[in-house]
C-alpha positions in Angstrom: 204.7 70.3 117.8 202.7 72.2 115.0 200.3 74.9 116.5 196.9 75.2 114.1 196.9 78.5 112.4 193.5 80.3 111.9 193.0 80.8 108.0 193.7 84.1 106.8 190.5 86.0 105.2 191.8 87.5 101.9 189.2 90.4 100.9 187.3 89.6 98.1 188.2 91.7 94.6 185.0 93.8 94.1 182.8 92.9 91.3 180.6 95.5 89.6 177.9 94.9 88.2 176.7 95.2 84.6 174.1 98.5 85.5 177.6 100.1 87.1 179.8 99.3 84.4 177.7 100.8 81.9 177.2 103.8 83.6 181.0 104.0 84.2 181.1 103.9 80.3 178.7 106.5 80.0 180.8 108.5 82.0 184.0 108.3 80.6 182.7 108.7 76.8 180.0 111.7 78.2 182.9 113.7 79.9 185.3 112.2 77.3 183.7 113.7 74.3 183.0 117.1 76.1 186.7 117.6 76.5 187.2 116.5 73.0 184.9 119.4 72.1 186.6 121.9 73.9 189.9 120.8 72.6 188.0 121.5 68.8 186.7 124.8 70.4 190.0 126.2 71.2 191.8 125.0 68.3 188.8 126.7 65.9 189.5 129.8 67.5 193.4 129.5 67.5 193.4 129.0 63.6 190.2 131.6 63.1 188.0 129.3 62.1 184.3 130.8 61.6 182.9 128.4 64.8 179.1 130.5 64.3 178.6 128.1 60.9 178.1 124.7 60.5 179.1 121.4 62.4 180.8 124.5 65.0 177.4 124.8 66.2 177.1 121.9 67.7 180.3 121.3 68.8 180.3 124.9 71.0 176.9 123.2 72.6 178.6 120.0 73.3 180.2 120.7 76.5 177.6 122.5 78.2 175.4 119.7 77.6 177.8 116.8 78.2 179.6 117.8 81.4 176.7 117.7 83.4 175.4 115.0 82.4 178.3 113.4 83.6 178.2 115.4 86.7 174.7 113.2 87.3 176.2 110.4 86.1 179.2 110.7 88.1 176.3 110.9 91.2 174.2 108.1 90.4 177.5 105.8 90.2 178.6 106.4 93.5 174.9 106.2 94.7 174.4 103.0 93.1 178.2 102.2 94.6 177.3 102.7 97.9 173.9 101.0 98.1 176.2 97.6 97.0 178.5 97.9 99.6 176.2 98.7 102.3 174.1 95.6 101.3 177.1 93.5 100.8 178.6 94.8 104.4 174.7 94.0 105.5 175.1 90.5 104.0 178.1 89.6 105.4 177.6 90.4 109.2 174.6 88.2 109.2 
C-alpha cells in the first residue's frame, strides 16, 4: 500500500533586484576604494612621501568622504532589503 506524501516546499533562492544590486556595487567599490586609500595613506607615510602635494591631496580626503557614504549606502540596502521581504512575506500569506 503506498501512503500519498505531501509535497515538500523548497524555499525559493532570493532574487534581488537590479536597484539592490547596484547599490550593493556601490557599496563594495565606495568602501572598497576608501580602504585602498588608506592603504596609499599609510604606505606614503611609511616611505616619507610628501602626502601635503599633489594627487596626496585627494587621496588623504578619500576616506572621509567614501566611508560614509557607504555607511548610507550600507542603510538604504538593508532598508530597501527589508521592504522586499516584508512585501514578499505579505504576498505569500494571501
Amino acid at each position: 500500500m503506498r501512503v500519498a506524501q505531501k509535497p515538500v516546499s523548497v524555499p525559493a533562492e532570493p532574487t534581488f533586484t537590479r536597484p539592490e544590486r547596484v547599490l550593493a556595487y556601490m557599496v563594495a567599490s565606495t568602501i572598497g576604494l576608501s580602504i585602498l586609500a588608506i592603504v596609499a595613506i599609510l604606505i606614503g607615510y611609511g616611505t616619507g612621501v610628501n602626502t601635503g602635494a599633489g594627487i596626496w591631496q585627494i587621496v588623504d580626503l578619500l576616506p572621509g568622504v567614501g566611508l560614509p557614504i557607504g555607511f548610507v549606502l550600507i542603510i538604504v540596502l538593508l532598508v530597501l532589503n527589508a521592504v522586499r521581504r516584508t512585501r514578499a512575506a505579505k504576498g505569500a500569506g494571501k
